[in-house]
Biotite code that builds the C-alpha atoms (Angstrom):
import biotite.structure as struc

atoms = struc.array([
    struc.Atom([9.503, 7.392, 18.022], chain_id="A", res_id=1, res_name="UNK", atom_name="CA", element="C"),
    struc.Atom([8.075, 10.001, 15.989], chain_id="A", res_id=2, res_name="UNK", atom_name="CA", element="C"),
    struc.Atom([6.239, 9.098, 12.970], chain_id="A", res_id=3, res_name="UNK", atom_name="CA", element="C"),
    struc.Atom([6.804, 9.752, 8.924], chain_id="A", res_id=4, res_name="UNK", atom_name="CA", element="C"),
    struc.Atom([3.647, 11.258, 6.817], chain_id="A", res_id=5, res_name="UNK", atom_name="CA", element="C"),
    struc.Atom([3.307, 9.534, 3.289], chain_id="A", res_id=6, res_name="UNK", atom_name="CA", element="C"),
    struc.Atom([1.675, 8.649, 0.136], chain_id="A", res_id=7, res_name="UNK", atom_name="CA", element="C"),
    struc.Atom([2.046, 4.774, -0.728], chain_id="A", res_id=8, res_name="UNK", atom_name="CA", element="C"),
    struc.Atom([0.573, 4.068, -4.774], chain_id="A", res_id=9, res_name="UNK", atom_name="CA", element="C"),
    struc.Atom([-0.326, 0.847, -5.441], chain_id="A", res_id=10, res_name="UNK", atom_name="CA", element="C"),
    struc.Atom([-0.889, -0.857, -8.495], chain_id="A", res_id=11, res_name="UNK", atom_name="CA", element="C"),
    struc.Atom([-2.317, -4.625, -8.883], chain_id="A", res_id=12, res_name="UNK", atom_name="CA", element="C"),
    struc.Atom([-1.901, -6.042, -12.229], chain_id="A", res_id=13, res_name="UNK", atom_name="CA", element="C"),
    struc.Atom([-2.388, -9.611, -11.068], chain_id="A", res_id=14, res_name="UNK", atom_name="CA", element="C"),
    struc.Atom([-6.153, -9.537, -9.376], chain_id="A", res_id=15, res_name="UNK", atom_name="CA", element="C"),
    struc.Atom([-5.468, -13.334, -8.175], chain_id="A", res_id=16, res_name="UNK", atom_name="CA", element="C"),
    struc.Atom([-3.867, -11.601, -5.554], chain_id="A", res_id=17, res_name="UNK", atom_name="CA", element="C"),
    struc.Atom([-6.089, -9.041, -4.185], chain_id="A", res_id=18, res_name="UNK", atom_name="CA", element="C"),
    struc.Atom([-7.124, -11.064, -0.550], chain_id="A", res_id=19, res_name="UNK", atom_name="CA", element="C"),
    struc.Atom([-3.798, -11.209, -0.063], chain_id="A", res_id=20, res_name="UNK", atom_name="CA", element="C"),
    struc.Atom([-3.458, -7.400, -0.141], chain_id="A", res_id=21, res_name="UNK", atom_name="CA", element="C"),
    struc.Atom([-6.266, -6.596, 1.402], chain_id="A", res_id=22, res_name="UNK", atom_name="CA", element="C"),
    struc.Atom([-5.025, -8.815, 4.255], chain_id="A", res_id=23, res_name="UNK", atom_name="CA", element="C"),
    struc.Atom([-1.827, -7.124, 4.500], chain_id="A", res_id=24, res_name="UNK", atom_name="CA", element="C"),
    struc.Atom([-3.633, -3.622, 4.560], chain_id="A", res_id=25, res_name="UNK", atom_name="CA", element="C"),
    struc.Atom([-5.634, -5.082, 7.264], chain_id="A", res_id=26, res_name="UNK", atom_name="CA", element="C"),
    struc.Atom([-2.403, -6.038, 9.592], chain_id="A", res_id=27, res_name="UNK", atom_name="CA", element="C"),
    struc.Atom([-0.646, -2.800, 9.030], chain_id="A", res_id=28, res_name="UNK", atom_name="CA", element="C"),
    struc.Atom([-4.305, -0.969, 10.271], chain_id="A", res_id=29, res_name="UNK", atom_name="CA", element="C"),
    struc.Atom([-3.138, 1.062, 12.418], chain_id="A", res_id=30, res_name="UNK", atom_name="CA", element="C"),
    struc.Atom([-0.445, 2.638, 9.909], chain_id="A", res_id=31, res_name="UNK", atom_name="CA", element="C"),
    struc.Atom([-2.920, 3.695, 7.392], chain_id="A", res_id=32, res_name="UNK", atom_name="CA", element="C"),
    struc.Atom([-4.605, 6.869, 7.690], chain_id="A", res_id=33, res_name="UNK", atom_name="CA", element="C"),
    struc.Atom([-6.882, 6.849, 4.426], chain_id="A", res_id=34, res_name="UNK", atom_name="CA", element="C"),
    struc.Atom([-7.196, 4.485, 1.699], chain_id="A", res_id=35, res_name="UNK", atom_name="CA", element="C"),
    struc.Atom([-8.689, 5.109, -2.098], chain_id="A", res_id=36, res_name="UNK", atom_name="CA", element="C"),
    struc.Atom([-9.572, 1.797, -4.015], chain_id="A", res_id=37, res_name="UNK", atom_name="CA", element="C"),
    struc.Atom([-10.129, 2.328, -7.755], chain_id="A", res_id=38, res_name="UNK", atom_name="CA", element="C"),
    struc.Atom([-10.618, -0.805, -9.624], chain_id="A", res_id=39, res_name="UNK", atom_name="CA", element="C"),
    struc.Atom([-9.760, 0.235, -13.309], chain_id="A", res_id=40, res_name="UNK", atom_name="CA", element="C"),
    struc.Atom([-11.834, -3.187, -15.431], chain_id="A", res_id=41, res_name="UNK", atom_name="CA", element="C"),
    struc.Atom([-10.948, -1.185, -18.910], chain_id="A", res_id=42, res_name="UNK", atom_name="CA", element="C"),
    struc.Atom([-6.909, -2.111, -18.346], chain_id="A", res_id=43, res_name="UNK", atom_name="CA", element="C"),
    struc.Atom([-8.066, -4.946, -15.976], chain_id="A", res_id=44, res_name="UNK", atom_name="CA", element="C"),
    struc.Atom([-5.897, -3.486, -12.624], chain_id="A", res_id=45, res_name="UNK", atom_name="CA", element="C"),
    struc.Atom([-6.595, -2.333, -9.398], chain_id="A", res_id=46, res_name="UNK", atom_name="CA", element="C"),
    struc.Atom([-5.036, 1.150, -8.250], chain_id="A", res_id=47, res_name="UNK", atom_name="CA", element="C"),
    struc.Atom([-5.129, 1.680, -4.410], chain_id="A", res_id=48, res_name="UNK", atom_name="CA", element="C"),
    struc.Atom([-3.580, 5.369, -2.612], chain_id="A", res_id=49, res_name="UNK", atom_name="CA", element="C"),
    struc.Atom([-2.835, 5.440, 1.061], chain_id="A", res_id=50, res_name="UNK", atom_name="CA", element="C"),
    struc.Atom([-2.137, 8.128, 3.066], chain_id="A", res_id=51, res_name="UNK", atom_name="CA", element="C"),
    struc.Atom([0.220, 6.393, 6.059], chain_id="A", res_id=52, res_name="UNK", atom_name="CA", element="C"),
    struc.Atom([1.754, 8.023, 9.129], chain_id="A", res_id=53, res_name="UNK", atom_name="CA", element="C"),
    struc.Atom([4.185, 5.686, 11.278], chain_id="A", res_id=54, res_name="UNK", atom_name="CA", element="C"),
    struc.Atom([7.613, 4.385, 11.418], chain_id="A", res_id=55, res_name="UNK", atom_name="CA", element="C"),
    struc.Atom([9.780, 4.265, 8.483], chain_id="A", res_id=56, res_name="UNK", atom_name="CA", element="C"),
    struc.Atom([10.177, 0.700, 9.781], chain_id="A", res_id=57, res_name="UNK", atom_name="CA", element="C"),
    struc.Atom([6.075, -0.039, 9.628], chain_id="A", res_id=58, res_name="UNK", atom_name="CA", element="C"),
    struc.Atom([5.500, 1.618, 6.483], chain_id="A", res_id=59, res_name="UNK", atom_name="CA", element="C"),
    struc.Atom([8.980, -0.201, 4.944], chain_id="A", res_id=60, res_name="UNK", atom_name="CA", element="C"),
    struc.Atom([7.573, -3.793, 6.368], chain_id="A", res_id=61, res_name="UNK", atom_name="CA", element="C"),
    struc.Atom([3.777, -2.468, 4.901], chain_id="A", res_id=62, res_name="UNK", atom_name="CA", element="C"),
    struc.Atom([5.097, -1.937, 1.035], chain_id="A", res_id=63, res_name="UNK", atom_name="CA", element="C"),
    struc.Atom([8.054, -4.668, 1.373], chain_id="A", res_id=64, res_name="UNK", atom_name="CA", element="C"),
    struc.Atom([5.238, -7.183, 1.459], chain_id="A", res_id=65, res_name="UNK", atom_name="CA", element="C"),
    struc.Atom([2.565, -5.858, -0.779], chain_id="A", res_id=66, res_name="UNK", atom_name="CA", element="C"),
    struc.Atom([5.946, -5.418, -3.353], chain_id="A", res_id=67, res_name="UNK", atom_name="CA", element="C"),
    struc.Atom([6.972, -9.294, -2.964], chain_id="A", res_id=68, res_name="UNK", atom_name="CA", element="C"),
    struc.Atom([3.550, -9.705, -4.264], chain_id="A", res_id=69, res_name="UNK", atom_name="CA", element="C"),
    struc.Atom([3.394, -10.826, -7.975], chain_id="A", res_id=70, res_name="UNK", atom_name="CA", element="C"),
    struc.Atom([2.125, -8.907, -9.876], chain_id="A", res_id=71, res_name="UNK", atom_name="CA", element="C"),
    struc.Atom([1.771, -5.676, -7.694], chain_id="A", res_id=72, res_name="UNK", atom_name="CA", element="C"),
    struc.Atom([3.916, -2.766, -7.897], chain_id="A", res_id=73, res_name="UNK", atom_name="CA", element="C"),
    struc.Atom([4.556, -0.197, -4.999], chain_id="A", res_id=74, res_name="UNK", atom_name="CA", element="C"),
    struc.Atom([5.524, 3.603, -4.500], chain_id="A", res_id=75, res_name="UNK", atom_name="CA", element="C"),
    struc.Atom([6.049, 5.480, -1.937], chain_id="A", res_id=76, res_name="UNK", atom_name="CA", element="C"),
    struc.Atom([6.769, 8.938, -0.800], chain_id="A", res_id=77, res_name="UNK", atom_name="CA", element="C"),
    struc.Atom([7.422, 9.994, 2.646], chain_id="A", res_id=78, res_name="UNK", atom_name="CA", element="C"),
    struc.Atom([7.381, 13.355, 4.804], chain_id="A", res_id=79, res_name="UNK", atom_name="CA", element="C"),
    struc.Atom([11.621, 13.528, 5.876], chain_id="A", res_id=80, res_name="UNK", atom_name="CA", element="C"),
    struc.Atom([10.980, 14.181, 9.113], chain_id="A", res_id=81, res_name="UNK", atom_name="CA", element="C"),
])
């Protein structure tokens, strides 16, 4: 299987559920290139960029569960080939 190159934005507006990201970012390891972490306190939310190379089914499972989060919207963007 040959992988997809892509961008996932993340944006955590409820910080009650940060370990539960960061434990999902942690299973899907081996998916994520590079990972940015800004914590913005001024608007009280988290903003997190990953660069991601792997199946469209391992990134698809990777932002399905960080978007069933509450409070934690997802993006992505992915090479088509």
């Amino acid at each position: 299987m040959s992988g997809r190159l892509g961008v996932v934005g993340i944006v955590i507006e409820n910080m009650a559920v940060v370990p539960a990201v960061n434990k999902i970012l942690s299973e899907h390891k081996d998916t994520i290139v590079g990972r940015m972490g800004i914590p913005y306190r001024q608007r009280q939310v988290a903003v997190i960029s990953l660069i991601v190379d792997g199946t469209t089914d391992d990134i698809g499972s990777l932002t399905g569960k960080l978007g069933a989060l509450r409070g934690v919207s997802v993006k992505s963007a992915l090479t088509k080939k």
